[in-house]
Biopython code that builds the backbone (N, CA, C, O; Angstrom):
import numpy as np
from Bio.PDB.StructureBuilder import StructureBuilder

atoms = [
    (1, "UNK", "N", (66.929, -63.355, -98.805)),
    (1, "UNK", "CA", (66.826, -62.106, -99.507)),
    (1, "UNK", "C", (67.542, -62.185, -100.846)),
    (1, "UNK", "O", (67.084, -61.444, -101.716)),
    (2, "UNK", "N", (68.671, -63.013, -101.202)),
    (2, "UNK", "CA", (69.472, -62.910, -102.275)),
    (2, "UNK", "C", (68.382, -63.563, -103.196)),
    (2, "UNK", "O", (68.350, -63.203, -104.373)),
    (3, "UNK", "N", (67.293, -64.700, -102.642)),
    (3, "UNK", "CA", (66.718, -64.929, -104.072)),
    (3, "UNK", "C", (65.615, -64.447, -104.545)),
    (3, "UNK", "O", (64.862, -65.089, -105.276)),
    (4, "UNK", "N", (65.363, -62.902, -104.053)),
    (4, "UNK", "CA", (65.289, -62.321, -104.939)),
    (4, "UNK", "C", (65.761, -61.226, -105.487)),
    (4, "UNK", "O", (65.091, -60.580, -106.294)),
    (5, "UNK", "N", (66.800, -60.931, -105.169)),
    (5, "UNK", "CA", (67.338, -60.162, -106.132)),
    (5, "UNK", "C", (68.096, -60.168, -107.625)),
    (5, "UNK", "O", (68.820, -60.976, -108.207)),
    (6, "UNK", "N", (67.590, -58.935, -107.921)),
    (6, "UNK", "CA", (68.185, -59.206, -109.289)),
    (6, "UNK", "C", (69.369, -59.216, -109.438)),
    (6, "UNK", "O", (70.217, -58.857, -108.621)),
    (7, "UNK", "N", (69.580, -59.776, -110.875)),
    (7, "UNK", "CA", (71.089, -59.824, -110.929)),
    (7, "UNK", "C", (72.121, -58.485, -111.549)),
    (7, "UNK", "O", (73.341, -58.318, -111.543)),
    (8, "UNK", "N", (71.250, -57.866, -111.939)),
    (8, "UNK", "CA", (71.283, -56.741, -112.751)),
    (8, "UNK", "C", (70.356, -55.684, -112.386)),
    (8, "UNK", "O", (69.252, -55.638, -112.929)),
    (9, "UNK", "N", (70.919, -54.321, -110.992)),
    (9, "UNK", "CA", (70.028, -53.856, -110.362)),
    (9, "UNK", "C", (69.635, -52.692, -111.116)),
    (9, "UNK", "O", (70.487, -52.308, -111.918)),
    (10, "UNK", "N", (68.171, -51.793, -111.046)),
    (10, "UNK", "CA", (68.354, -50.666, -112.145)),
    (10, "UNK", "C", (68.299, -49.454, -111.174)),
    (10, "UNK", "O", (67.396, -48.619, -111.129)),
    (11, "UNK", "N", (69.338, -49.494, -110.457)),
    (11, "UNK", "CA", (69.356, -48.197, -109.591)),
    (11, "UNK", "C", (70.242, -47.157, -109.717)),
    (11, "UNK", "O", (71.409, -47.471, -109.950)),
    (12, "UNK", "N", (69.951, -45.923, -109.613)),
    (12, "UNK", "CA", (70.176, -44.753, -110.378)),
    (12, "UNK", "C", (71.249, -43.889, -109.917)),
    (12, "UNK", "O", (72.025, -43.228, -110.608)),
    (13, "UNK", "N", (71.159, -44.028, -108.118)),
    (13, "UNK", "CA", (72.391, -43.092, -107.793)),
    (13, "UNK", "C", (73.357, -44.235, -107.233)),
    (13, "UNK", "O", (73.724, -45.303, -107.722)),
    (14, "UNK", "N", (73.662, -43.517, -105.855)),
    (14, "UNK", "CA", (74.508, -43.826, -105.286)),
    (14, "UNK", "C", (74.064, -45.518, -104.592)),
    (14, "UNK", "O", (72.964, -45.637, -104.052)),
    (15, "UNK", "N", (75.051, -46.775, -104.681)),
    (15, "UNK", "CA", (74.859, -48.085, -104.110)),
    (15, "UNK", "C", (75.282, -47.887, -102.937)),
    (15, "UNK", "O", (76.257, -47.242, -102.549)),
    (16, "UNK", "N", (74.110, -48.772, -102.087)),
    (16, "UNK", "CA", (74.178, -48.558, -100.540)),
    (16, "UNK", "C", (73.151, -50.143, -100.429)),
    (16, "UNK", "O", (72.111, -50.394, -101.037)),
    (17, "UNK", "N", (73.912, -51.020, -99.419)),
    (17, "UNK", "CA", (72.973, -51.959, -98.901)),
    (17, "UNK", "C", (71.748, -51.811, -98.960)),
    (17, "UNK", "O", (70.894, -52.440, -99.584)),
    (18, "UNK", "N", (71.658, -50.638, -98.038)),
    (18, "UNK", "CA", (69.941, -50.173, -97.440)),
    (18, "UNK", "C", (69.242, -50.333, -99.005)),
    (18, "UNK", "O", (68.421, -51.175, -99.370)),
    (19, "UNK", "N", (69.954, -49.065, -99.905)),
    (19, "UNK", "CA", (69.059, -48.804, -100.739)),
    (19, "UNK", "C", (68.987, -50.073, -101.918)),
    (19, "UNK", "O", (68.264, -49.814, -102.881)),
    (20, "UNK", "N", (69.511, -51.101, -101.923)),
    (20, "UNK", "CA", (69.692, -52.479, -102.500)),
    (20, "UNK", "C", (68.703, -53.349, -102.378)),
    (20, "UNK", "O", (68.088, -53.932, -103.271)),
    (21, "UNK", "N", (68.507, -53.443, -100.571)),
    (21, "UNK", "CA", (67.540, -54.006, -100.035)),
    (21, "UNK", "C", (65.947, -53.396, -99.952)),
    (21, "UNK", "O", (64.846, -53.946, -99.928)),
    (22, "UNK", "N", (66.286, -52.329, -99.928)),
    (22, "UNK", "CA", (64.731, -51.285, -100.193)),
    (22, "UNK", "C", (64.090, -51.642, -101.694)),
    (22, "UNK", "O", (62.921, -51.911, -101.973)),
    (23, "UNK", "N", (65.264, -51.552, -102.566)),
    (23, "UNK", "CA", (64.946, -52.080, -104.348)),
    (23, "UNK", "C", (64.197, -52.871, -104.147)),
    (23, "UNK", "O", (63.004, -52.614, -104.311)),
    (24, "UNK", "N", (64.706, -54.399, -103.623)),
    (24, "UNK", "CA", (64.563, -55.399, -103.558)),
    (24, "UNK", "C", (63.248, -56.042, -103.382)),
    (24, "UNK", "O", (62.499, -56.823, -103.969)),
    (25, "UNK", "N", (63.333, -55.244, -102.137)),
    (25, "UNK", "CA", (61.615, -55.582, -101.248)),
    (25, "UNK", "C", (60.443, -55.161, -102.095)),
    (25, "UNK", "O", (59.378, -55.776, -102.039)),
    (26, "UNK", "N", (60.653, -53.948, -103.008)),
    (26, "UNK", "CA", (59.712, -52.714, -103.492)),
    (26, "UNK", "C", (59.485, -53.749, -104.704)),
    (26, "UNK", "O", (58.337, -53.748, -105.149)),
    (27, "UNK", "N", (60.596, -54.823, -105.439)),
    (27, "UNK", "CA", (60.312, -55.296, -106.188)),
    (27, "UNK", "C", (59.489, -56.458, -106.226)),
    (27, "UNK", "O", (58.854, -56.756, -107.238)),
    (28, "UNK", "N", (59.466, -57.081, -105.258)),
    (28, "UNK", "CA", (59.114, -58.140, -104.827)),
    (28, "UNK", "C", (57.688, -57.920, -104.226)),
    (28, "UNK", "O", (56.789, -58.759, -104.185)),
    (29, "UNK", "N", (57.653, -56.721, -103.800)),
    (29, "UNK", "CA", (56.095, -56.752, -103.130)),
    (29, "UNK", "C", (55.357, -56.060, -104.314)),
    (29, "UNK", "O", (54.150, -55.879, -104.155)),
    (30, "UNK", "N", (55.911, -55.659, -105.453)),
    (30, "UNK", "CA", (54.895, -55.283, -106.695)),
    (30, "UNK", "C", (54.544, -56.696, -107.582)),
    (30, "UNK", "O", (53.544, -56.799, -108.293)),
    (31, "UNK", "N", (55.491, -57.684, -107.412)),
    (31, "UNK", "CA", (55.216, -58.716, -108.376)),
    (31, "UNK", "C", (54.121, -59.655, -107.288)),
    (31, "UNK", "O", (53.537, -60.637, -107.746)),
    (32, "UNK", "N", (53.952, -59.280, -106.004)),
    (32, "UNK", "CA", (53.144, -60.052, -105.189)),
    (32, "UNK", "C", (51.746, -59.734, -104.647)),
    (32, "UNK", "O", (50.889, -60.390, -104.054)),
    (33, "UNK", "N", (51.853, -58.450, -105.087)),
    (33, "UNK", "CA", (50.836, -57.816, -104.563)),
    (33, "UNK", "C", (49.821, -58.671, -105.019)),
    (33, "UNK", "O", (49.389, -59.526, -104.247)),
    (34, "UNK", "N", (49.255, -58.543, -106.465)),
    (34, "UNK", "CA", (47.704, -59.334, -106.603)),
    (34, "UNK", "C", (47.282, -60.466, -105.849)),
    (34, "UNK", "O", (46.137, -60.573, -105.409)),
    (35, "UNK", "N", (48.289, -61.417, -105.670)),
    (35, "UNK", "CA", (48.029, -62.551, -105.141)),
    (35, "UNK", "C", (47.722, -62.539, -103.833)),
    (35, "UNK", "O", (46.846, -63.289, -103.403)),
    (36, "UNK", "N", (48.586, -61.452, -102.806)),
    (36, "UNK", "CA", (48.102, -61.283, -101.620)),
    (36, "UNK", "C", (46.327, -60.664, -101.383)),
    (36, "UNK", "O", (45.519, -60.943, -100.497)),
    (37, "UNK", "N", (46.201, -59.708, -102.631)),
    (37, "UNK", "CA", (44.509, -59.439, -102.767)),
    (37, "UNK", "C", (43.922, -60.268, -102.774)),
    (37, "UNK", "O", (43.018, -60.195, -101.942)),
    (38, "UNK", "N", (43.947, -61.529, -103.580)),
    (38, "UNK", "CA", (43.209, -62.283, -103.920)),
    (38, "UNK", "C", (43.183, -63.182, -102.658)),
    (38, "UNK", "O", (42.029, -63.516, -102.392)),
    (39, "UNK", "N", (44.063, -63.648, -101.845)),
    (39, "UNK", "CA", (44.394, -64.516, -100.933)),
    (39, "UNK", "C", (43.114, -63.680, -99.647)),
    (39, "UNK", "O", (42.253, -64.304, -99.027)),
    (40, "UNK", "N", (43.380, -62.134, -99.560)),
    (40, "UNK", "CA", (42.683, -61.926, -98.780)),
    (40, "UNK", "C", (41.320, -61.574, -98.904)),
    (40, "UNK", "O", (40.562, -61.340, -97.962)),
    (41, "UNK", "N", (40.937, -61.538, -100.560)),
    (41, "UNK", "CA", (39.389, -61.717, -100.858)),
    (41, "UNK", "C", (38.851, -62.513, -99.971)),
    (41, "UNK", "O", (38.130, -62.291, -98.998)),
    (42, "UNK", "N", (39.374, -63.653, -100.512)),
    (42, "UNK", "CA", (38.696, -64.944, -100.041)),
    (42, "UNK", "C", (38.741, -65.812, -98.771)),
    (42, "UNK", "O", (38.134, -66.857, -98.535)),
    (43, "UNK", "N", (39.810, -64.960, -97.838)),
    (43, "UNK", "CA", (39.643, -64.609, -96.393)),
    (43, "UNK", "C", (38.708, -64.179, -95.948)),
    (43, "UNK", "O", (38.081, -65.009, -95.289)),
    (44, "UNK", "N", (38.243, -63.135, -95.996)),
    (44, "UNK", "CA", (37.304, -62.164, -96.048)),
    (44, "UNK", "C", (35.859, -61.884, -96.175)),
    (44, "UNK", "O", (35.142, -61.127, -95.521)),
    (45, "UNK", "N", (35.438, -63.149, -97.774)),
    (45, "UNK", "CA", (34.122, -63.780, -97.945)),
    (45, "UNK", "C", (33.944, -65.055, -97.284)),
    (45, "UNK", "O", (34.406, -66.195, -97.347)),
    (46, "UNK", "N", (32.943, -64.289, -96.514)),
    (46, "UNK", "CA", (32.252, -65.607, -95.791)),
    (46, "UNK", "C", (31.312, -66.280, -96.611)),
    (46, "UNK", "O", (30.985, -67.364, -96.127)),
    (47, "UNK", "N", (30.828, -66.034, -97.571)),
    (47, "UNK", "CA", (29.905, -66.988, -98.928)),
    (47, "UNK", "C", (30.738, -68.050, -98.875)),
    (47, "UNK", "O", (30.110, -69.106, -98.796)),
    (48, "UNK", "N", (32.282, -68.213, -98.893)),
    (48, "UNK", "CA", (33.128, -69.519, -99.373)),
    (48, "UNK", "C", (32.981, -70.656, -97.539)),
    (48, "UNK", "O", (32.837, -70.450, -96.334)),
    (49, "UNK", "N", (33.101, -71.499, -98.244)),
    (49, "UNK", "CA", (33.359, -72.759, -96.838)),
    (49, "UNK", "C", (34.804, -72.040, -96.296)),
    (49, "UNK", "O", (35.612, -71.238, -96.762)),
    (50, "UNK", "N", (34.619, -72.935, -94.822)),
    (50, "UNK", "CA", (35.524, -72.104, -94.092)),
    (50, "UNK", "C", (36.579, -73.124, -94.030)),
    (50, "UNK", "O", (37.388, -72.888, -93.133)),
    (51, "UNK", "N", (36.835, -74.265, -94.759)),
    (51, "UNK", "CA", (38.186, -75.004, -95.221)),
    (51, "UNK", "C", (38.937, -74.179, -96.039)),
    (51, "UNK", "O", (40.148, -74.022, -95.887)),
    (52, "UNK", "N", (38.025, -73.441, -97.227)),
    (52, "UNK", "CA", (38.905, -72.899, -98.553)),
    (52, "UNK", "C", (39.532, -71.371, -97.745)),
    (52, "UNK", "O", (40.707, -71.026, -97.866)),
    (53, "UNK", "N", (38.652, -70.698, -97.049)),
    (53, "UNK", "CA", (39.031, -69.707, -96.107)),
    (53, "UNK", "C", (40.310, -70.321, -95.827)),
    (53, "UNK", "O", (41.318, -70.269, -96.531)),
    (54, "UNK", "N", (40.122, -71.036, -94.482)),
    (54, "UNK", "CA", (41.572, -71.820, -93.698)),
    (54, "UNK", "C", (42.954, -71.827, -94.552)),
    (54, "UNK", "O", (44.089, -71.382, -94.378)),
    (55, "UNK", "N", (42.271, -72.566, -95.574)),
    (55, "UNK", "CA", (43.602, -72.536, -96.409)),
    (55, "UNK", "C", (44.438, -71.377, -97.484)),
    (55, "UNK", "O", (45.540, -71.382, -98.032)),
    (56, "UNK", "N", (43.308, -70.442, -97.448)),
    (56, "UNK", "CA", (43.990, -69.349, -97.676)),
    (56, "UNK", "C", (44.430, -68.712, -97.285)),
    (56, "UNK", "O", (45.159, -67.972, -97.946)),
    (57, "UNK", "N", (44.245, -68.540, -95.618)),
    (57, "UNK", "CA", (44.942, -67.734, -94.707)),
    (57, "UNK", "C", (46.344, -68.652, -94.648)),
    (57, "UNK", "O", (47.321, -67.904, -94.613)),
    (58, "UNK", "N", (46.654, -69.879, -94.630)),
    (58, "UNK", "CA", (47.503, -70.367, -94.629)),
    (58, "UNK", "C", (48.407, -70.144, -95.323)),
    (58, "UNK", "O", (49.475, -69.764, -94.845)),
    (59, "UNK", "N", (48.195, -70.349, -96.864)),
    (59, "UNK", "CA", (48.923, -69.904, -97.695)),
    (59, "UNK", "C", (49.758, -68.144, -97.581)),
    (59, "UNK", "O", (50.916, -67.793, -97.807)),
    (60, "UNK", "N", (48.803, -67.545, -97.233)),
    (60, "UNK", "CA", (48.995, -66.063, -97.143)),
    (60, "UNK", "C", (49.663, -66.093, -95.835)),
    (60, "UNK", "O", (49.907, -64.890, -95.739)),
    (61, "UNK", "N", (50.038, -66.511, -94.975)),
    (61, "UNK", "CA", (51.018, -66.834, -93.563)),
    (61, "UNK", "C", (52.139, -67.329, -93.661)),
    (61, "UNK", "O", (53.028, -67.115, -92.837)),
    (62, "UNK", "N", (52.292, -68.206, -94.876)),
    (62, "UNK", "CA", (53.618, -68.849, -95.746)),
    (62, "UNK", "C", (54.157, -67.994, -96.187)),
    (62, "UNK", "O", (55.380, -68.130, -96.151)),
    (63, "UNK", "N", (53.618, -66.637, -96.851)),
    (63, "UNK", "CA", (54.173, -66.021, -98.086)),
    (63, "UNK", "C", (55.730, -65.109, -97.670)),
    (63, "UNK", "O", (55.662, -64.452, -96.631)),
    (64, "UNK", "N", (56.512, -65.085, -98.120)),
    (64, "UNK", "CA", (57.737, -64.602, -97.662)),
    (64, "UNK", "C", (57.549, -62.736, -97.247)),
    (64, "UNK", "O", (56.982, -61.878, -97.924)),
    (65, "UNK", "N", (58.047, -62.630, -96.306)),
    (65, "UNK", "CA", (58.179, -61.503, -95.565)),
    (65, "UNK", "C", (58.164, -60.226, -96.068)),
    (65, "UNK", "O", (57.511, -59.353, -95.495)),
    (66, "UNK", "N", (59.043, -59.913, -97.449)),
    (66, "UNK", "CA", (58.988, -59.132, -98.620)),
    (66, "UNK", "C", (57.777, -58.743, -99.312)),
    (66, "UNK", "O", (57.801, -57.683, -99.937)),
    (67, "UNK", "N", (56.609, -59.517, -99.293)),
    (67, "UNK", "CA", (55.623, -59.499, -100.115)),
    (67, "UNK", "C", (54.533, -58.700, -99.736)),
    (67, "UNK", "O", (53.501, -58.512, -100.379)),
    (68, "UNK", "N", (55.054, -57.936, -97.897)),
    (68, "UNK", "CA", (54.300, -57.344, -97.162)),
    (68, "UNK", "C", (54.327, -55.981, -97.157)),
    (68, "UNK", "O", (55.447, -55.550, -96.882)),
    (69, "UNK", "N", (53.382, -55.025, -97.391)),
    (69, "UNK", "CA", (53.516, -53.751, -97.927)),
    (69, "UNK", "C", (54.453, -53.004, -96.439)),
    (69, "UNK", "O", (55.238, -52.072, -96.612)),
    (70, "UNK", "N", (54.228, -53.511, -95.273)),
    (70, "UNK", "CA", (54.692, -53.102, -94.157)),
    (70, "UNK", "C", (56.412, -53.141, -94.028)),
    (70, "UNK", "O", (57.056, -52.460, -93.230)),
    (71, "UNK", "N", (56.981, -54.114, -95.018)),
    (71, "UNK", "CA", (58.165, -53.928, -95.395)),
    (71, "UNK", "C", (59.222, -53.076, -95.883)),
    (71, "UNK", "O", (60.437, -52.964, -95.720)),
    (72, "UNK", "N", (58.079, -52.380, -96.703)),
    (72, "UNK", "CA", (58.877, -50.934, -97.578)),
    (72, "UNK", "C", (58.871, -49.999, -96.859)),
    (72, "UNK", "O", (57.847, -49.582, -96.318)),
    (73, "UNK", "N", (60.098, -49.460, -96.709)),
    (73, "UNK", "CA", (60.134, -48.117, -95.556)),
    (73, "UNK", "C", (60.842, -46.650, -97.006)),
    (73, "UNK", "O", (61.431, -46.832, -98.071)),
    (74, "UNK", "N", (60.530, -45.750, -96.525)),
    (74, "UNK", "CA", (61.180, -44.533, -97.328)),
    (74, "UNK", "C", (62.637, -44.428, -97.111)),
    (74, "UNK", "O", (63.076, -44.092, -96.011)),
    (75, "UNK", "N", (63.185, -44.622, -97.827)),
    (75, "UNK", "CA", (64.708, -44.108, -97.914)),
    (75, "UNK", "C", (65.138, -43.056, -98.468)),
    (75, "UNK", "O", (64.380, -42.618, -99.334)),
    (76, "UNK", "N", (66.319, -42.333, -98.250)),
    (76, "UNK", "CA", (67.154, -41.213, -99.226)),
    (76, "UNK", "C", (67.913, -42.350, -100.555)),
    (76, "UNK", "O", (68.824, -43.167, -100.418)),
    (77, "UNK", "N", (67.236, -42.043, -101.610)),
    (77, "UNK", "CA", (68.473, -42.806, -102.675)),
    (77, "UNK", "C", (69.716, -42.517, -102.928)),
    (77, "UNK", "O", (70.491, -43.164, -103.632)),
    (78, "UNK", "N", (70.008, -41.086, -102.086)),
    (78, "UNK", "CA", (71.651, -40.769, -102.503)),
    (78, "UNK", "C", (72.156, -41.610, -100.861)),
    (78, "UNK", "O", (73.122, -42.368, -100.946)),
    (79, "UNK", "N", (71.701, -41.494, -99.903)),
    (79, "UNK", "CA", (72.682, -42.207, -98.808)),
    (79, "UNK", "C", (71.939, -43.212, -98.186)),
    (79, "UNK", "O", (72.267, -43.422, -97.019)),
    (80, "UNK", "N", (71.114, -43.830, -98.594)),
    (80, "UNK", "CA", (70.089, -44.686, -97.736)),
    (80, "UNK", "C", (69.729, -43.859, -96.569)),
    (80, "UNK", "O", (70.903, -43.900, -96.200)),
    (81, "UNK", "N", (69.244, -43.244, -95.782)),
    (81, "UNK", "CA", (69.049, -42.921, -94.565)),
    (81, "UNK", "C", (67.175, -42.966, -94.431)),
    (81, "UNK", "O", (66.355, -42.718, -95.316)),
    (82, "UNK", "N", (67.007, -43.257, -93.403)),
    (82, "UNK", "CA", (65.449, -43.823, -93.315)),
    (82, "UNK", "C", (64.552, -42.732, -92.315)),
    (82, "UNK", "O", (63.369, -42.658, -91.984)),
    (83, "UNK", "N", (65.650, -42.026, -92.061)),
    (83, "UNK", "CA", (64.784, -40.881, -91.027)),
    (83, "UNK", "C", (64.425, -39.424, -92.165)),
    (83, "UNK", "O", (64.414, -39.723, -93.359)),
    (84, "UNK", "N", (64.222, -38.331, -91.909)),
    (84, "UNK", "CA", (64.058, -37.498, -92.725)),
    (84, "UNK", "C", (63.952, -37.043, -93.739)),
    (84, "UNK", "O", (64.490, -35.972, -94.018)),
    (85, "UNK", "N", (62.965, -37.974, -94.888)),
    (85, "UNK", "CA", (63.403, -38.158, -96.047)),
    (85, "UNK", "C", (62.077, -37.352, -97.020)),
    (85, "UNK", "O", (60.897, -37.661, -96.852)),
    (86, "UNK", "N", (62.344, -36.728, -97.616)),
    (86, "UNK", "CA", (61.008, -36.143, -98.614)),
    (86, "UNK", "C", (60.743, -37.404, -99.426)),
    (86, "UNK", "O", (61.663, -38.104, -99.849)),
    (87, "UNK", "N", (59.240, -37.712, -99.664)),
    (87, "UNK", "CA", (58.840, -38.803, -100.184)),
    (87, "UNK", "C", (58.519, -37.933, -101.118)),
    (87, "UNK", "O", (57.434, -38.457, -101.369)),
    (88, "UNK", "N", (58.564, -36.960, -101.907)),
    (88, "UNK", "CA", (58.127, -36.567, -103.318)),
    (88, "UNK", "C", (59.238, -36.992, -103.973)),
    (88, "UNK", "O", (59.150, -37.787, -104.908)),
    (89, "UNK", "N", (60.810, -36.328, -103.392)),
    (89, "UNK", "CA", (61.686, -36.403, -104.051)),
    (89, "UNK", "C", (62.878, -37.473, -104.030)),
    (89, "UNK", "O", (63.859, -37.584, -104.766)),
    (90, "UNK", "N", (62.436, -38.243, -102.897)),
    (90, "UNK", "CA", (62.926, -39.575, -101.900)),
    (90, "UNK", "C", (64.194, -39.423, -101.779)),
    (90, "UNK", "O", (65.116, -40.060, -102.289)),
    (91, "UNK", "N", (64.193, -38.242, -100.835)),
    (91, "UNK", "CA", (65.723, -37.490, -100.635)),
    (91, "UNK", "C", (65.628, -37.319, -99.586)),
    (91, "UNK", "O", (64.612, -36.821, -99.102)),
    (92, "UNK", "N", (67.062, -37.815, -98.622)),
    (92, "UNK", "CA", (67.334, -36.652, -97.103)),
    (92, "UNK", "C", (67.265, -35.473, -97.114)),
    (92, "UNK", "O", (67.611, -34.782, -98.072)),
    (93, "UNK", "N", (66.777, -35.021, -95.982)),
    (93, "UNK", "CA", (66.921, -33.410, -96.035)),
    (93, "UNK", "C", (68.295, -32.637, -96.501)),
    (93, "UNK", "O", (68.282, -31.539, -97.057)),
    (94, "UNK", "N", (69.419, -33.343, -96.202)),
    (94, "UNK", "CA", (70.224, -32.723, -96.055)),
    (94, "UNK", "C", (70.908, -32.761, -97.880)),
    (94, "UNK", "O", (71.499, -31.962, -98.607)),
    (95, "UNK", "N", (70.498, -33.897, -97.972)),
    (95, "UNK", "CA", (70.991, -34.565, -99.730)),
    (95, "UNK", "C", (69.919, -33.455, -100.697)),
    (95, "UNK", "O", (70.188, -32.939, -101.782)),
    (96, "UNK", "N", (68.876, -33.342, -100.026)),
    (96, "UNK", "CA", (67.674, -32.342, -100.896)),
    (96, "UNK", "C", (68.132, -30.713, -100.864)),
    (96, "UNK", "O", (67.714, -30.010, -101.784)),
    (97, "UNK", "N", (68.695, -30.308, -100.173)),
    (97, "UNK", "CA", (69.191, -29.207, -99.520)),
    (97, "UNK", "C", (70.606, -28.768, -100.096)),
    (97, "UNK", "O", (70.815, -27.574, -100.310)),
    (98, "UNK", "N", (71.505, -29.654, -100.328)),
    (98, "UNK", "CA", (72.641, -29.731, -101.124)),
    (98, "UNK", "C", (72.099, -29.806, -103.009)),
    (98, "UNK", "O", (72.475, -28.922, -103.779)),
    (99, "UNK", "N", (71.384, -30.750, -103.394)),
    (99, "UNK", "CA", (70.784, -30.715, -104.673)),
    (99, "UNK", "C", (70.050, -29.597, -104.784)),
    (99, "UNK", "O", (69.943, -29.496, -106.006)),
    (100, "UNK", "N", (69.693, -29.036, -104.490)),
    (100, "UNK", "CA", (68.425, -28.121, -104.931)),
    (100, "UNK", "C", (69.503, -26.643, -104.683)),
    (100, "UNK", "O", (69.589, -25.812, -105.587)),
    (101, "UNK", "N", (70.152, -26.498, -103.570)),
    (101, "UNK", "CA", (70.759, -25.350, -103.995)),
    (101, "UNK", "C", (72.201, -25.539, -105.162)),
    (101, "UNK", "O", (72.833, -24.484, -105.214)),
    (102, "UNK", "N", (72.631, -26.348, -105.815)),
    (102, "UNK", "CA", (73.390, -26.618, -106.627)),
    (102, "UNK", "C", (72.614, -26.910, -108.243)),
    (102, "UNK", "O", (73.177, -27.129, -109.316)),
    (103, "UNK", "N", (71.224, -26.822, -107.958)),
    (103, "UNK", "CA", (70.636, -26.905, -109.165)),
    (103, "UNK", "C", (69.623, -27.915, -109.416)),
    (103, "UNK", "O", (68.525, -27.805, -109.962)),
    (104, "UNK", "N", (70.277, -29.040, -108.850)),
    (104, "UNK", "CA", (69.929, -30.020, -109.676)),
    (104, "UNK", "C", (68.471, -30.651, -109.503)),
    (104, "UNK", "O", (68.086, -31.658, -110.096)),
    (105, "UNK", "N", (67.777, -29.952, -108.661)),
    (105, "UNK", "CA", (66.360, -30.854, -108.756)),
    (105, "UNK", "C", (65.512, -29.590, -109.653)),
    (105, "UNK", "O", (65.530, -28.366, -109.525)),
    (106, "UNK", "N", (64.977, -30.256, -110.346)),
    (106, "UNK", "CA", (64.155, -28.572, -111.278)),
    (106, "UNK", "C", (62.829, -28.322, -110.919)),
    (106, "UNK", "O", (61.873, -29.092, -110.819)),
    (107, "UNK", "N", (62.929, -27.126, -110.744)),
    (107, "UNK", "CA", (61.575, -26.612, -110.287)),
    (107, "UNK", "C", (61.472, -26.215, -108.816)),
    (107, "UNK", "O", (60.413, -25.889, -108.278)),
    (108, "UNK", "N", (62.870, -26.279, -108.103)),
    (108, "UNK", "CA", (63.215, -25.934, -106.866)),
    (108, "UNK", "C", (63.892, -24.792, -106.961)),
    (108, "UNK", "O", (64.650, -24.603, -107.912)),
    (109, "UNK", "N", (63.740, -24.027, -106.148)),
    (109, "UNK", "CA", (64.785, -22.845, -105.766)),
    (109, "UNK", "C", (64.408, -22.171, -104.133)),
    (109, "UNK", "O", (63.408, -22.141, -103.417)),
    (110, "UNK", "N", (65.978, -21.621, -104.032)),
    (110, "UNK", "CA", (65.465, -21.275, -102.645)),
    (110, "UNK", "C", (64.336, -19.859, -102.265)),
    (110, "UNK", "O", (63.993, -18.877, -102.924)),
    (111, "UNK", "N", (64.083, -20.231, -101.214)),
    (111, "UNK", "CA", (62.909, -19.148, -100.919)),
    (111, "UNK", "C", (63.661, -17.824, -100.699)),
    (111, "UNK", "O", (64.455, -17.741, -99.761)),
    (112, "UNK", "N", (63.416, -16.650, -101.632)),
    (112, "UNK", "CA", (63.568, -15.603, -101.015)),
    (112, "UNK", "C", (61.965, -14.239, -101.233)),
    (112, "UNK", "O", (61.123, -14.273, -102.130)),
    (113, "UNK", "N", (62.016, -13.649, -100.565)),
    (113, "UNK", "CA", (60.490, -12.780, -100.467)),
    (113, "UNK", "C", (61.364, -11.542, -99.374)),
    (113, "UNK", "O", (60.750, -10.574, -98.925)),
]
sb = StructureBuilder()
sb.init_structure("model")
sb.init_model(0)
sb.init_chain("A")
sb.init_seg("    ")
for serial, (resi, resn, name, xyz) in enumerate(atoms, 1):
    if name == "N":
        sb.init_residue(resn, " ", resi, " ")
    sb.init_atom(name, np.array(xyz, "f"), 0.0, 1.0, " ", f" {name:<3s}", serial, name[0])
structure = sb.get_structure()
């Protein structure tokens, strides 16, 4: 995991392993993505011989663990936490709930009627 991370992370709130390693993965599976498309094009078309197939599934079975969209899970960026998290605002409930009545997310306020 350390090789790939950067050395210089661009993360915004609070540092937390989780949310280090969440960076990490998110970064790594955007710089990998095409190649995994392409790997599984040509999985996929049966027009190609089934050596060049073979060996693309191969390659794509090599590819490091990170590169797999199934890797990235939702986190809170203020505490890492992986359960209850708003994916608009990629906040815990409880971190969203504290921000929003203190101000700070805009365009939130609490419900009253």
């Amino acid at each position: 995991m350390s090789m790939f991370r950067a050395k210089k992370l661009d993360l915004g709130c609070y540092v937390n392993i989780r949310n280090i390693r969440d960076h990490t993965k998110r970064k790594v599976y955007a710089a990998n993505e095409p190649e995994r498309q392409a790997l599984r094009f040509i999985i996929r078309n049966t027009a190609l011989p089934q050596r060049v197939r073979a060996q693309a599934q191969l390659q794509l079975s090599q590819m490091h663990c990170y590169t797999r969209f199934t890797q990235i899970k939702n986190r809170c960026i203020m505490g890492g936490k992986g359960r209850g998290v708003f994916s608009d605002f990629r906040m815990g409930r409880y971190q969203f709930r504290l921000n929003a009545l203190a101000g700070k997310i805009p365009g939130v306020r609490k419900a009253s009627w």
